[in-house]
mmCIF file of the N, C-alpha and C atoms, coordinates in Angstrom:
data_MODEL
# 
_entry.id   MODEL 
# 
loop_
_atom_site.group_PDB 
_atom_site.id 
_atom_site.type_symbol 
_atom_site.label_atom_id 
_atom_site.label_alt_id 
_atom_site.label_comp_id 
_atom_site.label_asym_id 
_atom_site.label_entity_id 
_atom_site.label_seq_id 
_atom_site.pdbx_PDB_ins_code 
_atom_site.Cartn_x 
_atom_site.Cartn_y 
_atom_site.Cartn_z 
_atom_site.occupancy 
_atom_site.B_iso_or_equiv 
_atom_site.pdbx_formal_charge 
_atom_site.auth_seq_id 
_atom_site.auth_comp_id 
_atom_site.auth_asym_id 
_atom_site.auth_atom_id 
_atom_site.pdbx_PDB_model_num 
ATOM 1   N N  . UNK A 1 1  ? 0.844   -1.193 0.000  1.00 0.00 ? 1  UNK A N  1 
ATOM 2   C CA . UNK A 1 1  ? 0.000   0.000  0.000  1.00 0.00 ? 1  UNK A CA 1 
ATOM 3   C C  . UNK A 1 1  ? 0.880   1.245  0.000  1.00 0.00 ? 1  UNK A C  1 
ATOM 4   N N  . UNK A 1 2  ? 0.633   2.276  -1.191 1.00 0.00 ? 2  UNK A N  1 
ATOM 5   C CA . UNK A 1 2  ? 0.967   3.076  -0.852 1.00 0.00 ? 2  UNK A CA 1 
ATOM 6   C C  . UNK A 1 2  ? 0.689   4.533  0.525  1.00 0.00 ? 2  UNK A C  1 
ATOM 7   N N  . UNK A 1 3  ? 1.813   5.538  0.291  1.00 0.00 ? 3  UNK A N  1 
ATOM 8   C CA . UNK A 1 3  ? 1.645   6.309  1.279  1.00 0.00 ? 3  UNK A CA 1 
ATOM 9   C C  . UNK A 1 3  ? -0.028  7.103  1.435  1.00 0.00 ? 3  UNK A C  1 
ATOM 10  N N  . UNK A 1 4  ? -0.288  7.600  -0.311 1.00 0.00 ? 4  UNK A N  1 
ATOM 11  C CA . UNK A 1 4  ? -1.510  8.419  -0.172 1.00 0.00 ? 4  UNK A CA 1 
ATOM 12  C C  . UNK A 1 4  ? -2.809  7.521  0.274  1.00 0.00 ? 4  UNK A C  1 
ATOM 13  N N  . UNK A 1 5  ? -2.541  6.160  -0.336 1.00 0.00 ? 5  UNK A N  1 
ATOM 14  C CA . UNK A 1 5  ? -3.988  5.132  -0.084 1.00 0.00 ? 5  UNK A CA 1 
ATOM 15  C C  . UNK A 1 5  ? -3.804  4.912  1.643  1.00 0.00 ? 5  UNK A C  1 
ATOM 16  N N  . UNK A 1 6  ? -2.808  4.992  2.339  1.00 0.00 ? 6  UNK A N  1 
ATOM 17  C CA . UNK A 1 6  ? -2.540  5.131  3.694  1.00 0.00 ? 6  UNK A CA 1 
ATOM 18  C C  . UNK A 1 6  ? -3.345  6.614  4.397  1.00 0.00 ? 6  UNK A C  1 
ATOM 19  N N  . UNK A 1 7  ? -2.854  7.356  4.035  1.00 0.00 ? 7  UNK A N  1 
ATOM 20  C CA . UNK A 1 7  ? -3.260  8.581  4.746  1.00 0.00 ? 7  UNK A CA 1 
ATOM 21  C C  . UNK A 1 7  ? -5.118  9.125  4.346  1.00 0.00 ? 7  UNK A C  1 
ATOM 22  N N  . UNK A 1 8  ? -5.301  8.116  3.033  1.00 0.00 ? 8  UNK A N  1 
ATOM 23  C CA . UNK A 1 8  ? -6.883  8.523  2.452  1.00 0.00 ? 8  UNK A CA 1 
ATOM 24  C C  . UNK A 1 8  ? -7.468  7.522  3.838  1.00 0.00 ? 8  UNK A C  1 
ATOM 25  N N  . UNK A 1 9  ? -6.883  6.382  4.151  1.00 0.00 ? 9  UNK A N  1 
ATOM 26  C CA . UNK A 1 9  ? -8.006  5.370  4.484  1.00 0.00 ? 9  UNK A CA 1 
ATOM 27  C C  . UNK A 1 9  ? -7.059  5.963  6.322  1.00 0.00 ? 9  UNK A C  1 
ATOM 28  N N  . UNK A 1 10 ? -6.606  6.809  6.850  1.00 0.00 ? 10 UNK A N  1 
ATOM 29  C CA . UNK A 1 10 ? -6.728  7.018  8.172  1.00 0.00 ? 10 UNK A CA 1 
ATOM 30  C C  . UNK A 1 10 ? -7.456  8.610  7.898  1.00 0.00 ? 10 UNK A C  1 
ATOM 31  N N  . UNK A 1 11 ? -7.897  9.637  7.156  1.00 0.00 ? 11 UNK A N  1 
ATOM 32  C CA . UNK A 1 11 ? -8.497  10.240 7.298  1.00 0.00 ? 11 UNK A CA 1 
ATOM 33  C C  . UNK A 1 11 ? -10.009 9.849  7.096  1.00 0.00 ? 11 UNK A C  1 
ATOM 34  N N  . UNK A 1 12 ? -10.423 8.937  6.603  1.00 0.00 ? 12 UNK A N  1 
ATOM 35  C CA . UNK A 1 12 ? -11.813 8.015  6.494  1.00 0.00 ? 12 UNK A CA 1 
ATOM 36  C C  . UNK A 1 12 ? -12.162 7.417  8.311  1.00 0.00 ? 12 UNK A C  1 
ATOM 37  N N  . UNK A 1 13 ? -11.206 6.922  8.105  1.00 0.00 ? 13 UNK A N  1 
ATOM 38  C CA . UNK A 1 13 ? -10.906 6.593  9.665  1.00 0.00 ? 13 UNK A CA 1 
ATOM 39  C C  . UNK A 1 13 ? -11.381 7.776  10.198 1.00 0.00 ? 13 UNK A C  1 
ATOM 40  N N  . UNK A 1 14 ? -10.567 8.681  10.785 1.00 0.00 ? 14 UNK A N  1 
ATOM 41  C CA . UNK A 1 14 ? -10.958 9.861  11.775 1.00 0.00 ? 14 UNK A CA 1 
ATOM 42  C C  . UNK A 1 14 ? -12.458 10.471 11.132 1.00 0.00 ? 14 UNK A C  1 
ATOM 43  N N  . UNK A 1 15 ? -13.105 10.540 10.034 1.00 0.00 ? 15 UNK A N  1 
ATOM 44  C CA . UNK A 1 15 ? -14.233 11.039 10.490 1.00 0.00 ? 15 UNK A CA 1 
ATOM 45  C C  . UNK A 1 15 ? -15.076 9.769  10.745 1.00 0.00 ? 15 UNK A C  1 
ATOM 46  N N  . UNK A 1 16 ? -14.945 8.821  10.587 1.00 0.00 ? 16 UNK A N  1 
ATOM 47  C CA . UNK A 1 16 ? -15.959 7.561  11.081 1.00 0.00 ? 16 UNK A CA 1 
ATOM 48  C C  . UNK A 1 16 ? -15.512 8.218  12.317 1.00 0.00 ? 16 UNK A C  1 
ATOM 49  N N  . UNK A 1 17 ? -14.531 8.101  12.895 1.00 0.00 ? 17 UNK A N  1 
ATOM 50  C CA . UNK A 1 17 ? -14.458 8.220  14.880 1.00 0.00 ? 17 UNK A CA 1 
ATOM 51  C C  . UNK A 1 17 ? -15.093 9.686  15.117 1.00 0.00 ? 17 UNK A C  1 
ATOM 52  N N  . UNK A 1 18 ? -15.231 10.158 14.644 1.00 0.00 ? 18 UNK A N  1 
ATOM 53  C CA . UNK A 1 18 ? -15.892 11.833 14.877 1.00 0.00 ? 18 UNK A CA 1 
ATOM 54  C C  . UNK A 1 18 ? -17.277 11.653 14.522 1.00 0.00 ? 18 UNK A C  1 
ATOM 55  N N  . UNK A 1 19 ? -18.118 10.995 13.612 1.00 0.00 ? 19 UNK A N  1 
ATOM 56  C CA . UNK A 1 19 ? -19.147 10.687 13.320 1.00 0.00 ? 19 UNK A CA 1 
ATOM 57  C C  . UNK A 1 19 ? -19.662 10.309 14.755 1.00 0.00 ? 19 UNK A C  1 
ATOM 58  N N  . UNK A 1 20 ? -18.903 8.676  14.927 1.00 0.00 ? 20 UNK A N  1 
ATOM 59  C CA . UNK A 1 20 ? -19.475 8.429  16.186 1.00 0.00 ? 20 UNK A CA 1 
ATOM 60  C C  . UNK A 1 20 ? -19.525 8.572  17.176 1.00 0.00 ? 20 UNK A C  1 
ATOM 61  N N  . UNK A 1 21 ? -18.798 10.041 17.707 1.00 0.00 ? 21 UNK A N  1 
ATOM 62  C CA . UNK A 1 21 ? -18.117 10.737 18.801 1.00 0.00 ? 21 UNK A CA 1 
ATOM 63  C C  . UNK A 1 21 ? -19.529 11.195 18.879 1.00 0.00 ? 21 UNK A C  1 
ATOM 64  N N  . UNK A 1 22 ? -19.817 12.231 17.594 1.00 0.00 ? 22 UNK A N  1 
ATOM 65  C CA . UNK A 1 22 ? -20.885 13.102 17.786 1.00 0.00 ? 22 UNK A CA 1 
ATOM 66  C C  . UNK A 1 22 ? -22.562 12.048 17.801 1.00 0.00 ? 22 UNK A C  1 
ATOM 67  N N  . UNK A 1 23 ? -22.825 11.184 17.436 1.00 0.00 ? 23 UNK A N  1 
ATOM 68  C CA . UNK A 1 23 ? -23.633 9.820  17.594 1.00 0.00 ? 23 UNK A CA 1 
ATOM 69  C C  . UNK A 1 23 ? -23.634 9.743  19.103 1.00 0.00 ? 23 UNK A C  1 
ATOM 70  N N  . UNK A 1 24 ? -22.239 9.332  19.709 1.00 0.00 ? 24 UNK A N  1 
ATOM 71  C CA . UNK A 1 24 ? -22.822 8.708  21.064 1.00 0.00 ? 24 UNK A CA 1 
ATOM 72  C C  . UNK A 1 24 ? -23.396 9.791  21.914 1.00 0.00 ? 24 UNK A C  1 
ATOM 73  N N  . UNK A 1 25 ? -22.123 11.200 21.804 1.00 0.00 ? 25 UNK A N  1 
ATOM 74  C CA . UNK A 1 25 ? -22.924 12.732 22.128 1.00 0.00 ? 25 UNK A CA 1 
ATOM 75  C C  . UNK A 1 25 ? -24.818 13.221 22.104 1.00 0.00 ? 25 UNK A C  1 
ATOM 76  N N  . UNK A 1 26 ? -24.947 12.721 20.849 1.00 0.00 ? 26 UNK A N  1 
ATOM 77  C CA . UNK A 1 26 ? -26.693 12.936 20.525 1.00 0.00 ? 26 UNK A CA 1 
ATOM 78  C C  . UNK A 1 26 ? -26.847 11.957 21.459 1.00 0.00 ? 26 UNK A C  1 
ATOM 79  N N  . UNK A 1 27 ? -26.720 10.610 21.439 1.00 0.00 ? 27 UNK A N  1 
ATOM 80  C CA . UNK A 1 27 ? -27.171 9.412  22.875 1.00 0.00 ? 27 UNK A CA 1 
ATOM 81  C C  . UNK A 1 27 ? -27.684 9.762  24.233 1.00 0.00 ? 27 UNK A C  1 
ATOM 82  N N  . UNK A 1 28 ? -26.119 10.747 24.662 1.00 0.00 ? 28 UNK A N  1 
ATOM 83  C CA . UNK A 1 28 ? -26.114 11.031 26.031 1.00 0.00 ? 28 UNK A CA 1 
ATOM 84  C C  . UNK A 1 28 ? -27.261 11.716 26.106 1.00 0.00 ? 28 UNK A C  1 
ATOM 85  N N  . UNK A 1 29 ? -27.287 13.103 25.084 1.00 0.00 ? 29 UNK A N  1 
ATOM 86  C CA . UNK A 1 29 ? -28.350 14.200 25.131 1.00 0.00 ? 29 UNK A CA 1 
ATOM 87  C C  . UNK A 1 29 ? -29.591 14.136 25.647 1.00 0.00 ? 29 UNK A C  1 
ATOM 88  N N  . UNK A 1 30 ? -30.016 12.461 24.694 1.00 0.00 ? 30 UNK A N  1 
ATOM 89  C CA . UNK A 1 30 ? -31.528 11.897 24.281 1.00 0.00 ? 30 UNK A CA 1 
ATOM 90  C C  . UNK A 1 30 ? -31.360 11.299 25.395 1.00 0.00 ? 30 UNK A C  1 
ATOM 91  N N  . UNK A 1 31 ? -30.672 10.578 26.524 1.00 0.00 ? 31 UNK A N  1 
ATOM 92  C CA . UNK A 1 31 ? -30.431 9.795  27.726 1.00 0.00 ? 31 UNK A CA 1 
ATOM 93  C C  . UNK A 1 31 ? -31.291 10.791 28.670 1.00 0.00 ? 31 UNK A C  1 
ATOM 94  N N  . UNK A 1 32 ? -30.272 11.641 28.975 1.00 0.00 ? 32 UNK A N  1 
ATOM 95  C CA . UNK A 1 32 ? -30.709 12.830 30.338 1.00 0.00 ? 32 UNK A CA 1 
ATOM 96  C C  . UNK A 1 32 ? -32.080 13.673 29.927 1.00 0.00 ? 32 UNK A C  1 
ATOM 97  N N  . UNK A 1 33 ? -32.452 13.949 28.690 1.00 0.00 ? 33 UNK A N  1 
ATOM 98  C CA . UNK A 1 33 ? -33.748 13.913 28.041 1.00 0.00 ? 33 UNK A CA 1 
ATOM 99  C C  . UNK A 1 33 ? -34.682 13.286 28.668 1.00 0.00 ? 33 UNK A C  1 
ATOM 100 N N  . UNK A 1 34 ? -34.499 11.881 28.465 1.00 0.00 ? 34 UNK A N  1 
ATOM 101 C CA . UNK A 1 34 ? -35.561 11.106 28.952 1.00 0.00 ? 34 UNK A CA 1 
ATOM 102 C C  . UNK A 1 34 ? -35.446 10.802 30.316 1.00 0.00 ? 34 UNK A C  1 
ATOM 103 N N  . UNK A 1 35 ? -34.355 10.474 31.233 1.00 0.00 ? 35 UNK A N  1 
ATOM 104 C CA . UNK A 1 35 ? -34.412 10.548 32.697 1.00 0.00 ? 35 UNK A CA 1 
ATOM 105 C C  . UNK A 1 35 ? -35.313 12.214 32.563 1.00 0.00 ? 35 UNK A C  1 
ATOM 106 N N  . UNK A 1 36 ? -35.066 13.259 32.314 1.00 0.00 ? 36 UNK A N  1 
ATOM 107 C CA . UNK A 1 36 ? -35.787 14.310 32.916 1.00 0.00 ? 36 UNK A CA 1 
ATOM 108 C C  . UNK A 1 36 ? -37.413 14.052 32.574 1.00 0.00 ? 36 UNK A C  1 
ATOM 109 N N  . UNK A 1 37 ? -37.531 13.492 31.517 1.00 0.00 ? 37 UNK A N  1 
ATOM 110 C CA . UNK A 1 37 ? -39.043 13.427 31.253 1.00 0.00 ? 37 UNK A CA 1 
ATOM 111 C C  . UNK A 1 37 ? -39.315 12.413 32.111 1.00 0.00 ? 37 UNK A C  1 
ATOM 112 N N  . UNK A 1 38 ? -38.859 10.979 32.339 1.00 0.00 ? 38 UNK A N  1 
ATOM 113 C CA . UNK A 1 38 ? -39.720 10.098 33.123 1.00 0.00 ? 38 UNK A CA 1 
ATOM 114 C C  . UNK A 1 38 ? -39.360 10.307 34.808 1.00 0.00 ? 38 UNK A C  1 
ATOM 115 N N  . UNK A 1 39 ? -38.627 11.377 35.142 1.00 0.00 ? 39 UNK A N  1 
ATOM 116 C CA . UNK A 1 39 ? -38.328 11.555 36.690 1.00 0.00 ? 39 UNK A CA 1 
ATOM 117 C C  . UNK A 1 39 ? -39.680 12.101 36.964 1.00 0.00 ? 39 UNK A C  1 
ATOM 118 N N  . UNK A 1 40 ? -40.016 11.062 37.969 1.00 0.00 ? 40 UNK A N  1 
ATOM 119 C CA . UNK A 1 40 ? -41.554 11.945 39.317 1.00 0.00 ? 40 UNK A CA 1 
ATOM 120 C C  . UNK A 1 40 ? -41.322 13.321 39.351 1.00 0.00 ? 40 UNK A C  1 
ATOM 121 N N  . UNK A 1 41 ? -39.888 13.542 39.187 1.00 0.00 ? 41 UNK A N  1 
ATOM 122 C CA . UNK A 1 41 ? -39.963 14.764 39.828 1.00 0.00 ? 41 UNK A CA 1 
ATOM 123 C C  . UNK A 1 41 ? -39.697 16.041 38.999 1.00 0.00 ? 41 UNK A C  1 
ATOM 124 N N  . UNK A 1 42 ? -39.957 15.478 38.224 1.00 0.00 ? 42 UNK A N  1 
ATOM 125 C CA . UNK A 1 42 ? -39.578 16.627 36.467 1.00 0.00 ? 42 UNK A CA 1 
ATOM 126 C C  . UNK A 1 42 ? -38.795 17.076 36.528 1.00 0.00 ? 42 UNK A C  1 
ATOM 127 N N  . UNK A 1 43 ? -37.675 16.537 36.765 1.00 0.00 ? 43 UNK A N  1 
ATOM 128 C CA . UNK A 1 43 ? -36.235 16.378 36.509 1.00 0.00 ? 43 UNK A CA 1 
ATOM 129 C C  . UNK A 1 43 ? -35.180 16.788 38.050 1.00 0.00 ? 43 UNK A C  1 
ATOM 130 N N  . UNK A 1 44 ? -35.686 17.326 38.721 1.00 0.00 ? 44 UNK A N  1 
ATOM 131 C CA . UNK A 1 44 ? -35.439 18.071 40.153 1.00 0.00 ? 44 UNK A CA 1 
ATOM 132 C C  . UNK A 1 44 ? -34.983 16.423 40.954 1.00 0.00 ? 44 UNK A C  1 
ATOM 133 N N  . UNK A 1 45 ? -33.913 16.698 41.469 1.00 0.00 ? 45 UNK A N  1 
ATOM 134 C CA . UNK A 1 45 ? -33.462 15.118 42.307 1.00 0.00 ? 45 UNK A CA 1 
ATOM 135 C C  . UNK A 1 45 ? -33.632 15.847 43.435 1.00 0.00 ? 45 UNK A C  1 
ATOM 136 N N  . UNK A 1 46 ? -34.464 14.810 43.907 1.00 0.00 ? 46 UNK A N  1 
ATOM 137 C CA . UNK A 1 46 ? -34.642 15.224 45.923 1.00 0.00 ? 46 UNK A CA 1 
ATOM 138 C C  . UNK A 1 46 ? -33.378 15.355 46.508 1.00 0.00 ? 46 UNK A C  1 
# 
């Protein structure tokens, strides 16, 4: 393999890992989202 087919397929690489950086990010978001919607206490921890 050359050098450029090297550096094409680790910059493919880094945005797959940034894709799913920002993926698991939206996750967390939609996580604490829904703990606040299904908390008794509308979101307020005793």
């Amino acid at each position: 393999m050359s050098d450029p087919q090297i550096r094409e397929q680790v910059e493919r690489i880094g945005e797959t890992y940034a894709e799913v950086k920002n993926a698991m990010a939206d996750l967390d978001r939609e996580m604490v989202r829904l703990e606040i919607l299904l908390s008794p206490w509308g979101g307020d921890k005793p």
